[in-house]
PDB file with one MODEL, atoms N, CA, C and O in Angstrom:
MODEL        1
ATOM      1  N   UNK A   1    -109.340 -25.173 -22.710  1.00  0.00           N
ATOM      2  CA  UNK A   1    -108.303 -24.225 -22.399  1.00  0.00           C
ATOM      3  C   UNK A   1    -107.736 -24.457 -21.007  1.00  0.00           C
ATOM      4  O   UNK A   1    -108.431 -25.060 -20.188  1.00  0.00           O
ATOM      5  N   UNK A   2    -106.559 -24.036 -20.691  1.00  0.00           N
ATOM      6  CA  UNK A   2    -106.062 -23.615 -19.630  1.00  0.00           C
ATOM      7  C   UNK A   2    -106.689 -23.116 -18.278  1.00  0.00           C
ATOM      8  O   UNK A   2    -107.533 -22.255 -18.527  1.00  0.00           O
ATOM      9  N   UNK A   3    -106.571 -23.351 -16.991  1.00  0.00           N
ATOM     10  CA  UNK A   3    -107.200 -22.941 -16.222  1.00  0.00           C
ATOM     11  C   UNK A   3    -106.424 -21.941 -15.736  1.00  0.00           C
ATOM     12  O   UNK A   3    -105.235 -21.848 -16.038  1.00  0.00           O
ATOM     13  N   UNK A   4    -107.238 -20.832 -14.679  1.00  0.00           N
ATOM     14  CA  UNK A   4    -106.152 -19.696 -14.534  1.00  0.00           C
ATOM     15  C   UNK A   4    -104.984 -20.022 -13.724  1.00  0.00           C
ATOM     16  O   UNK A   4    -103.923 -19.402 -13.653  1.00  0.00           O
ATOM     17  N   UNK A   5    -105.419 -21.336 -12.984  1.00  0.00           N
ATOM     18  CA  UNK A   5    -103.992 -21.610 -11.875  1.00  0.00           C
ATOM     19  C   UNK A   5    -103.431 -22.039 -12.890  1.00  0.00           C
ATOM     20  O   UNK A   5    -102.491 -22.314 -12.144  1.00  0.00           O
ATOM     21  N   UNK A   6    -103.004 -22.443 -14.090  1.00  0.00           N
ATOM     22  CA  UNK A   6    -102.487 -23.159 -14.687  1.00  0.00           C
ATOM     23  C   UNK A   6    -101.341 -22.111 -15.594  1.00  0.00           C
ATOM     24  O   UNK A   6    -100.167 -22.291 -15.918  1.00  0.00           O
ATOM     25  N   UNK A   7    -102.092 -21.208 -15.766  1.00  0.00           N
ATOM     26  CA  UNK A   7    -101.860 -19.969 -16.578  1.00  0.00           C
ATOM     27  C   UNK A   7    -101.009 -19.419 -15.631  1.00  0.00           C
ATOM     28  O   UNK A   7     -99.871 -19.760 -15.954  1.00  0.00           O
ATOM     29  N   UNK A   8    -100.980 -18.721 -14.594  1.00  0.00           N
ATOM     30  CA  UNK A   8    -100.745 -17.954 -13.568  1.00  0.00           C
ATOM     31  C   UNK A   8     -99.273 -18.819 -13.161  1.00  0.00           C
ATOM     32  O   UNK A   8     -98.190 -18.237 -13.102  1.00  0.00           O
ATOM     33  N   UNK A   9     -99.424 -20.192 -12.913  1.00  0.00           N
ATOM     34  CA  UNK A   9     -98.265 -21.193 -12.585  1.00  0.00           C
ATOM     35  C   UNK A   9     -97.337 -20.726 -13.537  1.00  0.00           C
ATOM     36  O   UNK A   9     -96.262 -20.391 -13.039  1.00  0.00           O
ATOM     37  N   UNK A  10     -97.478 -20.549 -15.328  1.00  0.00           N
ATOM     38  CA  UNK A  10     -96.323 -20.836 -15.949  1.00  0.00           C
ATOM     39  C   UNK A  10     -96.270 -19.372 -16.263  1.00  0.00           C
ATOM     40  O   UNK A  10     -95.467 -18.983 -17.111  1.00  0.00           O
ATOM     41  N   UNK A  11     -96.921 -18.679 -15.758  1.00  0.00           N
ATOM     42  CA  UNK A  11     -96.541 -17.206 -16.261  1.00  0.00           C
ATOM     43  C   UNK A  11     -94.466 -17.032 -15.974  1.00  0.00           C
ATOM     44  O   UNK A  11     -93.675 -16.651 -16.836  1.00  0.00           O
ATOM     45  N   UNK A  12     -94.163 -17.399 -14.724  1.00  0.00           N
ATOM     46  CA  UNK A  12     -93.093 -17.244 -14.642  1.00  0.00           C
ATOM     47  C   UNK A  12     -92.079 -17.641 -15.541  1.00  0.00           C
ATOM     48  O   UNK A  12     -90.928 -17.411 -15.170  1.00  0.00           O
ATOM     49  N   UNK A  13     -92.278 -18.312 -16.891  1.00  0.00           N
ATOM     50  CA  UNK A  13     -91.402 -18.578 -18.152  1.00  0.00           C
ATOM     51  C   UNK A  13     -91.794 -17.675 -18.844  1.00  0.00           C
ATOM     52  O   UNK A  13     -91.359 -17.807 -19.988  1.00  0.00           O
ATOM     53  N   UNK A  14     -92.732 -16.353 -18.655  1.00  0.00           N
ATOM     54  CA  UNK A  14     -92.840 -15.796 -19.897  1.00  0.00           C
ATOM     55  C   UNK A  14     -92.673 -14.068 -19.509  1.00  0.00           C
ATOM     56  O   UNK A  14     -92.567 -13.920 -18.292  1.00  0.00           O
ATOM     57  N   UNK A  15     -92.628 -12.742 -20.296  1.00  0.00           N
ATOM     58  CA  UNK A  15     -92.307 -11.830 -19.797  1.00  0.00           C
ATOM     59  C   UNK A  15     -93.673 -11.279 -19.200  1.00  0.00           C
ATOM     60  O   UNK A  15     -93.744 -10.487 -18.260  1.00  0.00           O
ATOM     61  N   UNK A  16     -94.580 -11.740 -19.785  1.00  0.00           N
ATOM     62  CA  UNK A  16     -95.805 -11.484 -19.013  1.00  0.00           C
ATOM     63  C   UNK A  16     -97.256 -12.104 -19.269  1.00  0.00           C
ATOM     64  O   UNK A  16     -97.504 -12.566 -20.382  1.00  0.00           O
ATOM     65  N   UNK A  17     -97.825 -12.115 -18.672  1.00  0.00           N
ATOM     66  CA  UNK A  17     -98.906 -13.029 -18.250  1.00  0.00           C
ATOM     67  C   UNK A  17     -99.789 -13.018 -19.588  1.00  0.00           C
ATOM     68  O   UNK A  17    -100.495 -14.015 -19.741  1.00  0.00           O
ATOM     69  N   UNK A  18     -99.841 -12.138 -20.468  1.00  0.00           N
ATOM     70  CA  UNK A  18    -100.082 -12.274 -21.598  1.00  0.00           C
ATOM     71  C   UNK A  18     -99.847 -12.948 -22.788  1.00  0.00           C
ATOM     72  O   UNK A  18    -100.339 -12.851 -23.912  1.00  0.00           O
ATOM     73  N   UNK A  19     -98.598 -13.972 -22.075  1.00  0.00           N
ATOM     74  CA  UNK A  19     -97.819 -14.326 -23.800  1.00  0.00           C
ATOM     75  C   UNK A  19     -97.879 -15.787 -22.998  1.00  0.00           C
ATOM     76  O   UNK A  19     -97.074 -16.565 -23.511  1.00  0.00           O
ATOM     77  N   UNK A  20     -98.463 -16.260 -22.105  1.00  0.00           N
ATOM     78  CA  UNK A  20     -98.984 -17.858 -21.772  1.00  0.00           C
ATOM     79  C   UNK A  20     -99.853 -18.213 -22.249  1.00  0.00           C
ATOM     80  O   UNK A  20    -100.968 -17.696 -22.173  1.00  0.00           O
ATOM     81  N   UNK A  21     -99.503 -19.343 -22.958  1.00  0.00           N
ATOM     82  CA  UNK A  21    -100.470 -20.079 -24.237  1.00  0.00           C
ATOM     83  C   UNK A  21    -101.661 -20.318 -22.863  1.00  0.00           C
ATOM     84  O   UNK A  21    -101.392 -20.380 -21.664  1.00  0.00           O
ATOM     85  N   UNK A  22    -102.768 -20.401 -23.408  1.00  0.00           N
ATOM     86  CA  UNK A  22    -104.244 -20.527 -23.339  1.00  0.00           C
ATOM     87  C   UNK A  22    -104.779 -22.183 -23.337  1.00  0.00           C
ATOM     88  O   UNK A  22    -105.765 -22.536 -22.691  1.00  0.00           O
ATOM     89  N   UNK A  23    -104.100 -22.956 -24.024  1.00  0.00           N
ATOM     90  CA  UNK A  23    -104.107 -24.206 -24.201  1.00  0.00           C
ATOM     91  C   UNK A  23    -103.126 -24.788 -24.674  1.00  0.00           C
ATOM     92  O   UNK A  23    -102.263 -24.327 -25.420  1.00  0.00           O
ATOM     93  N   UNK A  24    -103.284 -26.388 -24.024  1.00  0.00           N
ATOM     94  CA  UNK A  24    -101.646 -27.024 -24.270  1.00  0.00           C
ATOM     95  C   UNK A  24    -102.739 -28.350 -24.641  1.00  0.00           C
ATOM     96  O   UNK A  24    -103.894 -28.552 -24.266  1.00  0.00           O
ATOM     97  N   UNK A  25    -101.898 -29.079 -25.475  1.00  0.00           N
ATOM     98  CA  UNK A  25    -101.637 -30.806 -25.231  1.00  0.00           C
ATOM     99  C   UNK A  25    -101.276 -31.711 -24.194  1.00  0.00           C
ATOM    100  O   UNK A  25    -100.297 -31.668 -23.449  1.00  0.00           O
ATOM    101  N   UNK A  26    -102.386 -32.695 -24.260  1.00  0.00           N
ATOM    102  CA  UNK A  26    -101.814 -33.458 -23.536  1.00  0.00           C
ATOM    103  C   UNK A  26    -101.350 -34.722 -24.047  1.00  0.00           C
ATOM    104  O   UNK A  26    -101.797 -35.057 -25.143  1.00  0.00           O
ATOM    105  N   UNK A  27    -100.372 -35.646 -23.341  1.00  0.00           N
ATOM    106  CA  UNK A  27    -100.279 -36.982 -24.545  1.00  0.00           C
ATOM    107  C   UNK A  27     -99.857 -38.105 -23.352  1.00  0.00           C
ATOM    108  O   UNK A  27     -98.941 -37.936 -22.548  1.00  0.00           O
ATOM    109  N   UNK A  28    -100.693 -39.232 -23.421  1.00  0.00           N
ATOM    110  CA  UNK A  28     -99.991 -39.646 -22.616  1.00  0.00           C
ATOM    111  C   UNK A  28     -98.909 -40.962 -23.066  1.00  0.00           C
ATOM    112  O   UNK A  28     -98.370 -41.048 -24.170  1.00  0.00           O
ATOM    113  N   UNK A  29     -98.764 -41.827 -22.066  1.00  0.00           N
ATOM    114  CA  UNK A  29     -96.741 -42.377 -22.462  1.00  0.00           C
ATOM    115  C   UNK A  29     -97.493 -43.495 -23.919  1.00  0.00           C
ATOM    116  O   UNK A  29     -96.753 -43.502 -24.902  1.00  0.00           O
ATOM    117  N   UNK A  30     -98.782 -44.338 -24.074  1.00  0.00           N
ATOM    118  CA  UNK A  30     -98.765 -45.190 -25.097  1.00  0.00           C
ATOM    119  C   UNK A  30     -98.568 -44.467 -26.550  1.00  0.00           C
ATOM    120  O   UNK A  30     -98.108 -44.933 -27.593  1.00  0.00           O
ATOM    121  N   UNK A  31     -99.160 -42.952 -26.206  1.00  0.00           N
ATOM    122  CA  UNK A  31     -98.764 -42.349 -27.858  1.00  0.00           C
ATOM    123  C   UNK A  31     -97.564 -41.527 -27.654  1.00  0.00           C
ATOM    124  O   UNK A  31     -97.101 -40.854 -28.575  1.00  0.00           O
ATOM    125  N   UNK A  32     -97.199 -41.547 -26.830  1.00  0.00           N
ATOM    126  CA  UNK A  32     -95.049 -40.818 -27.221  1.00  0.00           C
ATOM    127  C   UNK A  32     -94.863 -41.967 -27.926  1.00  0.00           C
ATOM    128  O   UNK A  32     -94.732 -41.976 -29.150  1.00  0.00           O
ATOM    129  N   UNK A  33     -94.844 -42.973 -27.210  1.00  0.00           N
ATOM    130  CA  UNK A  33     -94.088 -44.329 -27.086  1.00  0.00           C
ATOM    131  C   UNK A  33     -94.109 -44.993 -28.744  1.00  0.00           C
ATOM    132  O   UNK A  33     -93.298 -45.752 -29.274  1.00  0.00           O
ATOM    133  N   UNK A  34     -95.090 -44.513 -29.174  1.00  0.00           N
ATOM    134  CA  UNK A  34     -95.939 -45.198 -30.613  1.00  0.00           C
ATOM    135  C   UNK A  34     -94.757 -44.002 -31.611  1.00  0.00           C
ATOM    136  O   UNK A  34     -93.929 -44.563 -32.328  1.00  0.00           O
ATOM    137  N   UNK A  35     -94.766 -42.825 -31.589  1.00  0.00           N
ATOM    138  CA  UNK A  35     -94.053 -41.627 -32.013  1.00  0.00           C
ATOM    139  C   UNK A  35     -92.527 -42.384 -32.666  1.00  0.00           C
ATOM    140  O   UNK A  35     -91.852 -43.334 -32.271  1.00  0.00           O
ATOM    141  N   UNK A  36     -92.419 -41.580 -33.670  1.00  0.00           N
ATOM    142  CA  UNK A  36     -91.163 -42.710 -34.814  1.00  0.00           C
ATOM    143  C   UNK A  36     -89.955 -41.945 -34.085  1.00  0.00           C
ATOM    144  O   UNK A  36     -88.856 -42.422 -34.368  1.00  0.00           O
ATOM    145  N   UNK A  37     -89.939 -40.909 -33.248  1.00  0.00           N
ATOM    146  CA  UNK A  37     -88.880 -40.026 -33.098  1.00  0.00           C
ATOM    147  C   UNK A  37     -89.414 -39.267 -31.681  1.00  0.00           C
ATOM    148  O   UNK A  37     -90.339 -38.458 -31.748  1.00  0.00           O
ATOM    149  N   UNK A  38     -88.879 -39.530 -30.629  1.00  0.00           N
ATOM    150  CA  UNK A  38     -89.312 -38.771 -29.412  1.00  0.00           C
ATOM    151  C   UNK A  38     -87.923 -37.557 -29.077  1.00  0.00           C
ATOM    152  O   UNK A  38     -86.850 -38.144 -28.937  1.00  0.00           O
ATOM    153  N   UNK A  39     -87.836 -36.087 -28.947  1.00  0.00           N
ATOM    154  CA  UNK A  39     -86.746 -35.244 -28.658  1.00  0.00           C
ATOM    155  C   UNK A  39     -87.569 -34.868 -27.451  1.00  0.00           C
ATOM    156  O   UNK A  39     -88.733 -34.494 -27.309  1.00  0.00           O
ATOM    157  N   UNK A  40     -86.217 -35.174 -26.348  1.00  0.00           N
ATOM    158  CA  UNK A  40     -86.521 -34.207 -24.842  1.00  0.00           C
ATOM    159  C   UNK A  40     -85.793 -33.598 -24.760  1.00  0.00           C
ATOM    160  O   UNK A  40     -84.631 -33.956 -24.953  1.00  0.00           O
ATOM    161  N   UNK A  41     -86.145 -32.335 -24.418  1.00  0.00           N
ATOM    162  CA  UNK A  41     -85.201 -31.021 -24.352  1.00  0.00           C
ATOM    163  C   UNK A  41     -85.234 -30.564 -22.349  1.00  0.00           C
ATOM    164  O   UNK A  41     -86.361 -30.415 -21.877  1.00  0.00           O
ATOM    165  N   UNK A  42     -84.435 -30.449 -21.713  1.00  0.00           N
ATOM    166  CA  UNK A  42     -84.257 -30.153 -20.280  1.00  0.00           C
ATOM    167  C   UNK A  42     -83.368 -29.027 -20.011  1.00  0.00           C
ATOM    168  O   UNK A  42     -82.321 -28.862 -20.637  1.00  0.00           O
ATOM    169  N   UNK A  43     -83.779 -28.249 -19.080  1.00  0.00           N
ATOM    170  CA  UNK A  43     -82.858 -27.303 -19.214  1.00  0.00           C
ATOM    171  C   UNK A  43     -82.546 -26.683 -17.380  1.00  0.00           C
ATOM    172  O   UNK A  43     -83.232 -26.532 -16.369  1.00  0.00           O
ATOM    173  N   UNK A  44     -81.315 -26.514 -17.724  1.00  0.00           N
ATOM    174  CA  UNK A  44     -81.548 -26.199 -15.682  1.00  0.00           C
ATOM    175  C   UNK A  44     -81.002 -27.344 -14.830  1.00  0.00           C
ATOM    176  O   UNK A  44     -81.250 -28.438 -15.337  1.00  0.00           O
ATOM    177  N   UNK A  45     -80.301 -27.405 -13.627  1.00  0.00           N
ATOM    178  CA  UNK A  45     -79.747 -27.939 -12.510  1.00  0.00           C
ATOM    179  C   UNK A  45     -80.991 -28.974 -12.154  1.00  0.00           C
ATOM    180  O   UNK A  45     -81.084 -30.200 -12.200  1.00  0.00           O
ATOM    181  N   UNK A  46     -81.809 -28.026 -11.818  1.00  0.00           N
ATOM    182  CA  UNK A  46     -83.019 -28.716 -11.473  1.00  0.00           C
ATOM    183  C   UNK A  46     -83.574 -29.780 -12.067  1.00  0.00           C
ATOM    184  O   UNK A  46     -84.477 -30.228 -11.361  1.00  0.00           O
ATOM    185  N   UNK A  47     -83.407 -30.437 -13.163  1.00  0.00           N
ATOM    186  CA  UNK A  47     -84.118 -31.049 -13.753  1.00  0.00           C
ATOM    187  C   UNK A  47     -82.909 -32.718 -13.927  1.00  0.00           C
ATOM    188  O   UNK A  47     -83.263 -33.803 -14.389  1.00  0.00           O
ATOM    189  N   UNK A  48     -81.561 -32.361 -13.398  1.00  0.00           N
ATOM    190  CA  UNK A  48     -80.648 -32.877 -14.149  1.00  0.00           C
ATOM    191  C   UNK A  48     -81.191 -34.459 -13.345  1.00  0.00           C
ATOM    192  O   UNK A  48     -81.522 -35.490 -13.930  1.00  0.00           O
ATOM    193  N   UNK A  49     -81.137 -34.200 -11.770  1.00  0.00           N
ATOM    194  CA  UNK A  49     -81.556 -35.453 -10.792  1.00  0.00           C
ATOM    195  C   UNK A  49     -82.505 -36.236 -11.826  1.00  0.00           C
ATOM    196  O   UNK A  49     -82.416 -37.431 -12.108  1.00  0.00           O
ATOM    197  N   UNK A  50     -83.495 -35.247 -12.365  1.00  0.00           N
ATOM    198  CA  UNK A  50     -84.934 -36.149 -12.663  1.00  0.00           C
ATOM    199  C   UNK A  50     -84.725 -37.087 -13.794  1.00  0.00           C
ATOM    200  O   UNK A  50     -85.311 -38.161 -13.934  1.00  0.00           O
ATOM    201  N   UNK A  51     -83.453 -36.364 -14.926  1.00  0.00           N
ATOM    202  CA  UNK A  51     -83.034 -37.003 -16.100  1.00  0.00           C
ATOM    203  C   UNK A  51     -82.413 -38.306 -15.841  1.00  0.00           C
ATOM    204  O   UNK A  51     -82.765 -39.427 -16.208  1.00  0.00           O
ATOM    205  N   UNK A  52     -81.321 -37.887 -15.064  1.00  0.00           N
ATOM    206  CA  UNK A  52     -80.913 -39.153 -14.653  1.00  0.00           C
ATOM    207  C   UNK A  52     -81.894 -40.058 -14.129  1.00  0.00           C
ATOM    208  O   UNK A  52     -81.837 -40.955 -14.970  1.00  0.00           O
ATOM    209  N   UNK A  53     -82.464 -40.293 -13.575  1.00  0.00           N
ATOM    210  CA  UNK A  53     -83.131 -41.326 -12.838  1.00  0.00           C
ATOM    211  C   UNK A  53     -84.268 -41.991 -14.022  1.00  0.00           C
ATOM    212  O   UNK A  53     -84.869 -43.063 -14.102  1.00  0.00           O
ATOM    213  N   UNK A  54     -84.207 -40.808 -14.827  1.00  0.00           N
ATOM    214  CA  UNK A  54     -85.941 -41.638 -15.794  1.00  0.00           C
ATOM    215  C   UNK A  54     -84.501 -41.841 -17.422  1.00  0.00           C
ATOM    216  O   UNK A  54     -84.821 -42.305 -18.516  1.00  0.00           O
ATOM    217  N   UNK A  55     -83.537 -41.513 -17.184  1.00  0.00           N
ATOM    218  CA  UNK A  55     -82.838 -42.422 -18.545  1.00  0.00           C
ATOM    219  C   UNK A  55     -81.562 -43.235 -18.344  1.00  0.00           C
ATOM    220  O   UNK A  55     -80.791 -43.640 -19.214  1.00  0.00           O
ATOM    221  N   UNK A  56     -81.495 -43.387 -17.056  1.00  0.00           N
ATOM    222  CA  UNK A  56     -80.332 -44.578 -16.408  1.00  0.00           C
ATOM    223  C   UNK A  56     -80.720 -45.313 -15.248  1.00  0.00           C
ATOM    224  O   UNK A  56     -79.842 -46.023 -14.757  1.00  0.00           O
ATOM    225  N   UNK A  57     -81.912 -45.299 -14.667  1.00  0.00           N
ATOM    226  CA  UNK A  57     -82.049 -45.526 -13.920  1.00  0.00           C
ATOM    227  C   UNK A  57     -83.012 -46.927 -14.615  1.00  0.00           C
ATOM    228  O   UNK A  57     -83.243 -47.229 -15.786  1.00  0.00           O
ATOM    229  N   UNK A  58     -83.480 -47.670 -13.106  1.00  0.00           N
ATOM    230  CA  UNK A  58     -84.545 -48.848 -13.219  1.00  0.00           C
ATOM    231  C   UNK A  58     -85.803 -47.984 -14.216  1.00  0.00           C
ATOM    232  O   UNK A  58     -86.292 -46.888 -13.942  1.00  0.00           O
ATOM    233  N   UNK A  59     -86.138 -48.890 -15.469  1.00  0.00           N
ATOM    234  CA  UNK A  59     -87.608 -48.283 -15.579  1.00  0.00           C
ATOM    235  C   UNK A  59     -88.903 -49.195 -14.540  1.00  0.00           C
ATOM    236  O   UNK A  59     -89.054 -50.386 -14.268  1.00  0.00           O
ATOM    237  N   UNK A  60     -89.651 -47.951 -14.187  1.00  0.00           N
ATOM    238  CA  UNK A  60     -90.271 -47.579 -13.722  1.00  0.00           C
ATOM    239  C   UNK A  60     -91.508 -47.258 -13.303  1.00  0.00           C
ATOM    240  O   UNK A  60     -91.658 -46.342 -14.111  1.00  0.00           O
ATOM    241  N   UNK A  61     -92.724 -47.266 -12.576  1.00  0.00           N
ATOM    242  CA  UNK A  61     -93.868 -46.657 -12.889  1.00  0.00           C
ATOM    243  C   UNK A  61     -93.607 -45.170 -12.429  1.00  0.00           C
ATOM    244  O   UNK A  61     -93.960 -44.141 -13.006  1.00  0.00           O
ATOM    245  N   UNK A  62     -92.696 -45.347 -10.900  1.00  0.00           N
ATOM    246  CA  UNK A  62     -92.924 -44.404 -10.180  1.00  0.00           C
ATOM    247  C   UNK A  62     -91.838 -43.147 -10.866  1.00  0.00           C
ATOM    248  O   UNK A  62     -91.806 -42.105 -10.211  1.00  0.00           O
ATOM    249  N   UNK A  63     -91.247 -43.185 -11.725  1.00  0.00           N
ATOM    250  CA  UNK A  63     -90.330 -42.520 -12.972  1.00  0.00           C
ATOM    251  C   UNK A  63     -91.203 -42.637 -14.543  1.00  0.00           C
ATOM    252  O   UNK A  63     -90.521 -43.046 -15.483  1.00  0.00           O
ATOM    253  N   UNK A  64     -92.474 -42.334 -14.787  1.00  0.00           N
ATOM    254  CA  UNK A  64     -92.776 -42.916 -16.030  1.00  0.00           C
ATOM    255  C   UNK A  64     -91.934 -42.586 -16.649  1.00  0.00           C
ATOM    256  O   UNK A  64     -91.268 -43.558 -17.007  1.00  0.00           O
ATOM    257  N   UNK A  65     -91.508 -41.532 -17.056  1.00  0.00           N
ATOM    258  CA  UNK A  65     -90.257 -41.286 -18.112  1.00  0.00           C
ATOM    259  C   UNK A  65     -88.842 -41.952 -18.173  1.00  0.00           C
ATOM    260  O   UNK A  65     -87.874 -41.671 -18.880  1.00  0.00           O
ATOM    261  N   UNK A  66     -89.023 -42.979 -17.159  1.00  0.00           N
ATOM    262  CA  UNK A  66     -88.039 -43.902 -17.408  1.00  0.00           C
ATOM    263  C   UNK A  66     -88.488 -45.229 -18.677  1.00  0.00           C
ATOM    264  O   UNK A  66     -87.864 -46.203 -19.097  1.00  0.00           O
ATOM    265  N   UNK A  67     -89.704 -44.732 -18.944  1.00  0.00           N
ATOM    266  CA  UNK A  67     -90.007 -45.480 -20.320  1.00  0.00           C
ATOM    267  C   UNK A  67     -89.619 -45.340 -21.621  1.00  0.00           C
ATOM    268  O   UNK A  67     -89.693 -46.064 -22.614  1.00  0.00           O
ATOM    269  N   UNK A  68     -89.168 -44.197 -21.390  1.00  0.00           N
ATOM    270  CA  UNK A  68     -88.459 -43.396 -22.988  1.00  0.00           C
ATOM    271  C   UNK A  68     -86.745 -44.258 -23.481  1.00  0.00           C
ATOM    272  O   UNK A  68     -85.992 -44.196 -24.453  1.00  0.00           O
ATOM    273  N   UNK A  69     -86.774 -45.128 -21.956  1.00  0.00           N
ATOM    274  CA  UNK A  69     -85.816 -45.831 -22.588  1.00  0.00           C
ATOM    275  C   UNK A  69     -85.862 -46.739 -23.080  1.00  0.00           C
ATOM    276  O   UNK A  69     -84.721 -47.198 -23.040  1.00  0.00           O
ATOM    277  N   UNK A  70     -86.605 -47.506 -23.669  1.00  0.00           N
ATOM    278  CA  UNK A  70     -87.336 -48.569 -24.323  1.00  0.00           C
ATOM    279  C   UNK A  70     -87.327 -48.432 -26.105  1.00  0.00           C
ATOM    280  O   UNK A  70     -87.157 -49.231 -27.026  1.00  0.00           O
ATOM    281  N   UNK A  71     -87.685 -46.561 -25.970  1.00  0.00           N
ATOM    282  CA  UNK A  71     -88.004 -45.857 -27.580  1.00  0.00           C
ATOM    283  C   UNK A  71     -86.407 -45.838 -28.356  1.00  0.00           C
ATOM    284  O   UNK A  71     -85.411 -45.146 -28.148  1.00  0.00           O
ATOM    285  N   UNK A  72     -86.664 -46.801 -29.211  1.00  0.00           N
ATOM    286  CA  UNK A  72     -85.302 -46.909 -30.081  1.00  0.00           C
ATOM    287  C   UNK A  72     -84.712 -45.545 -30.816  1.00  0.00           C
ATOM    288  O   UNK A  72     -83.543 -45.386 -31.166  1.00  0.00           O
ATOM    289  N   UNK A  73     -86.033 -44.399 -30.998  1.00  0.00           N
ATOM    290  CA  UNK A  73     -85.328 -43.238 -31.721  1.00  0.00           C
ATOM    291  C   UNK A  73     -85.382 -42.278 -30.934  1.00  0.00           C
ATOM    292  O   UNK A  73     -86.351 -41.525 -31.028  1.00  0.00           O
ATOM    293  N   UNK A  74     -84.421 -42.040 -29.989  1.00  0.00           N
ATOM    294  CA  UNK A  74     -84.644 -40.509 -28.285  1.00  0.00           C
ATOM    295  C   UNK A  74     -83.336 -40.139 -28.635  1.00  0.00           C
ATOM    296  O   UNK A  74     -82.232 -40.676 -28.735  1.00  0.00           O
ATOM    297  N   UNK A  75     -83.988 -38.726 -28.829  1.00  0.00           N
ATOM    298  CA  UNK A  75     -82.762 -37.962 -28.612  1.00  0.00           C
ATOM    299  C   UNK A  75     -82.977 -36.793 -27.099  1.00  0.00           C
ATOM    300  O   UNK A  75     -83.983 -36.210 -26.694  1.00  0.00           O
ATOM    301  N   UNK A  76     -81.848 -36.811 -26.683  1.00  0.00           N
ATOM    302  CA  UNK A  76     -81.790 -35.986 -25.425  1.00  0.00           C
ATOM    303  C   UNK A  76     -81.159 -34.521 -25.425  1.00  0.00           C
ATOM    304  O   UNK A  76     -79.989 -34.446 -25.797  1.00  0.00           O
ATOM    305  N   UNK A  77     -81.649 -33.644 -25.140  1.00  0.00           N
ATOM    306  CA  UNK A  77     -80.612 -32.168 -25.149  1.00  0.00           C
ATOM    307  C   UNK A  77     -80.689 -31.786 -24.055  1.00  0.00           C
ATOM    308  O   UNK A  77     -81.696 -31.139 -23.767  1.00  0.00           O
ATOM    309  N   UNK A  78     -79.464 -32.080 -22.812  1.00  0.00           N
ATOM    310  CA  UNK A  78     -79.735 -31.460 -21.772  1.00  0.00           C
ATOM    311  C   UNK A  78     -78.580 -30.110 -22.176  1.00  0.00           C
ATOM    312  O   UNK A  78     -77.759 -30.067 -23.092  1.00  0.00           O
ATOM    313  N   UNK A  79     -78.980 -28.799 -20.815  1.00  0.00           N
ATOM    314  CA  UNK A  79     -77.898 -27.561 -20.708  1.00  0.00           C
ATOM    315  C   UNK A  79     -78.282 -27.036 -19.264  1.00  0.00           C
ATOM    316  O   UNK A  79     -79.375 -26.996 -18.698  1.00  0.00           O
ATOM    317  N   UNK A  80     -77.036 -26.651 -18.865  1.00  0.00           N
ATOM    318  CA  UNK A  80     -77.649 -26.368 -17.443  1.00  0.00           C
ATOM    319  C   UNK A  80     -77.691 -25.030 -17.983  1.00  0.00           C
ATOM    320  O   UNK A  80     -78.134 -24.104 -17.304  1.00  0.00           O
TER     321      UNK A  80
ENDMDL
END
């Protein structure tokens, strides 16, 4: 499960500290990468710098998600 800093961190996406999942997945880039169909969903100003740089930019170590450009089936949904 979740640790409480972990819990406590994402409480701020939810209306209250009660409705933060308890446990998440983890995956790292060789099994996205393996995945027949990868969807990234981004949402927010904040995030737009990071998109750009990991799906137009040089791939990367120091961008891993500049590896997703490699995956022949990505779909992207950004919205600010």
């Amino acid at each position: 499960g979740l640790d409480k800093q972990t819990i406590e961190d994402n409480s701020r996406f939810f209306n209250s500290i009660e409705e933060v999942p308890t446990q998440a997945m983890t995956m790292g880039l060789d099994t996205i990468m393996k995945s027949r169909e990868i969807l990234l969903i981004a949402q927010g100003k904040k995030k737009l710098d990071i998109i750009q740089k990991a799906l137009f930019g040089d791939i990367t170590e120091e961008v891993p998600a500049s590896i997703l450009q490699n995956h022949e089936n990505l779909t992207i949904l950004y919205c600010e």
